[in-house]
C-alpha positions in Angstrom: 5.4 16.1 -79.5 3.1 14.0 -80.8 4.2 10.9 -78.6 3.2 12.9 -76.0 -0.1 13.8 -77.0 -0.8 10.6 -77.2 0.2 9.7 -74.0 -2.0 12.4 -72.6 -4.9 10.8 -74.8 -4.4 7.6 -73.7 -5.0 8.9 -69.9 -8.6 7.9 -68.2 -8.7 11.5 -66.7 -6.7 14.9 -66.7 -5.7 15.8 -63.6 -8.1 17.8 -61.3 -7.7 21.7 -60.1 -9.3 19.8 -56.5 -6.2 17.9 -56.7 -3.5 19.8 -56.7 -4.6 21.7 -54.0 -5.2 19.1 -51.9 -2.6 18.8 -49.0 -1.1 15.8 -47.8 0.0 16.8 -43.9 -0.5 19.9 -41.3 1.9 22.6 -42.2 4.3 24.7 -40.2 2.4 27.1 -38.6 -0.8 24.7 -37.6 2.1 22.4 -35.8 3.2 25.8 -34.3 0.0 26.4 -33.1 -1.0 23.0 -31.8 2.6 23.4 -30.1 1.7 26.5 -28.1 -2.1 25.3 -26.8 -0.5 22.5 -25.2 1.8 24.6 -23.7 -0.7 26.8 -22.4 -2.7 24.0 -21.2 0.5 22.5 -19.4 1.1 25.7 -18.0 -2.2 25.6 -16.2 -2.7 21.9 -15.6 0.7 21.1 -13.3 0.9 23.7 -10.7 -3.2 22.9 -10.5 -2.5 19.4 -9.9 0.7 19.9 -7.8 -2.1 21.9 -5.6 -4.6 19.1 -5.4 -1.3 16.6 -4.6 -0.7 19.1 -1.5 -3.7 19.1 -0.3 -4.2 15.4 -0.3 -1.5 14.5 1.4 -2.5 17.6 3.9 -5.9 16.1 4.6 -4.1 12.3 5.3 -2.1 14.0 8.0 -5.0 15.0 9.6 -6.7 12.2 9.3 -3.8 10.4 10.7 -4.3 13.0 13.7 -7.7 12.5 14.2 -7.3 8.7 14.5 -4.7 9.3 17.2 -7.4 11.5 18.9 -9.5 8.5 18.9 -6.8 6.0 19.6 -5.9 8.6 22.9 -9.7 8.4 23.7 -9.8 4.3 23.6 -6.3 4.6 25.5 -8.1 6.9 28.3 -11.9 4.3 28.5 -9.5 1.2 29.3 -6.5 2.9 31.7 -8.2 5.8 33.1 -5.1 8.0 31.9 -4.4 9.4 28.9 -0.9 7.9 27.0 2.4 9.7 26.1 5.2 9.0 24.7 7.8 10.2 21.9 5.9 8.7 18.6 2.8 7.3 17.4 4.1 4.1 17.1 4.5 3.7 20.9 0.8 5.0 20.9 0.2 1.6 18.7 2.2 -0.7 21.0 0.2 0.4 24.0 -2.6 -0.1 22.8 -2.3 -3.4 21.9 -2.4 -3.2 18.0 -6.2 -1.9 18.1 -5.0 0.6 16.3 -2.6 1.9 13.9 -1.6 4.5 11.4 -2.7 3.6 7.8 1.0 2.5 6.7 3.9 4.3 7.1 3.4 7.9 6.1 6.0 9.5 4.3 4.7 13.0 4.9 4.4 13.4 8.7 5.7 12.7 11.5 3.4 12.4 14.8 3.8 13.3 18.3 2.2 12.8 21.3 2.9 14.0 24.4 1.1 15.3 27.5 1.1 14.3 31.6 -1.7 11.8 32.1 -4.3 13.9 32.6 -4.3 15.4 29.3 -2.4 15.1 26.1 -1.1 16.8 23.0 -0.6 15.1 19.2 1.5 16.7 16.5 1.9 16.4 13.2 5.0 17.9 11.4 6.0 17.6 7.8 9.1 15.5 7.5 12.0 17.2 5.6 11.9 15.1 2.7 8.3 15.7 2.1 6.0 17.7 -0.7 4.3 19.1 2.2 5.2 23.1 2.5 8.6 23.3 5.2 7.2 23.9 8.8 4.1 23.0 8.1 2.5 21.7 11.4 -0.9 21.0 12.8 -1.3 20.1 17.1 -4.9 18.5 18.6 -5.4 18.5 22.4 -7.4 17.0 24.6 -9.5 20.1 25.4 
């Protein structure tokens, strides 16, 4: 007993209440919680962003249709007839690389067809795409 008095004397300090009730890590139920916002926020965030992917990719099929619009327009100023033929691509090869599709696009496939006095350009979602199934969008030369 008294070895161990003095070993307690022989301490610089006792040991604080602040100390033992200090903690040294998050505990079960603050991890739990943590756990479940980021859930929540998951939950909201991806089909959000999967609807901003969709839309993208929506809007650069349209642009790709526009562009044939003006392609068929350029086509029409330097052969007085409108082209037509089974792809886009022969649209490109006609008119002698002026213009193109920007890359190959992995969402659509495009169309055009029409007599020579008018034409018709269609975009269709490919079956491997994110776009929705049967999705398709057609410009004339009205």
């Amino acid at each position: 007993m008294q070895r161990a008095r003095m070993y307690n004397a022989r301490s610089s300090h006792s040991p604080s209440p602040m100390r033992l009730t200090s903690q040294q890590g998050w505990t079960l139920v603050e991890l739990m919680i943590a756990v479940a916002v980021l859930a929540v926020l998951t939950a909201i965030a991806i089909p959000a962003y999967n609807g901003y992917i969709s839309t993208s990719r929506t809007t650069e099929c349209l642009n790709n249709l526009a562009s044939i619009k003006l392609a068929e327009e350029e086509y029409f100023l330097e052969n007085q007839v409108y082209f037509y033929g089974a792809s886009a691509s022969l649209l490109e090869d006609a008119s002698g690389n002026l213009w193109s599709l920007a890359g190959d696009d992995p969402q659509c496939d495009y169309v055009v067809s029409g007599p020579g006095n008018a034409w018709s350009a269609t975009a269709s979602a490919k079956a491997d795409s994110s776009l929705p199934a049967g999705w398709e969008k057609t410009l004339t030369s009205d």
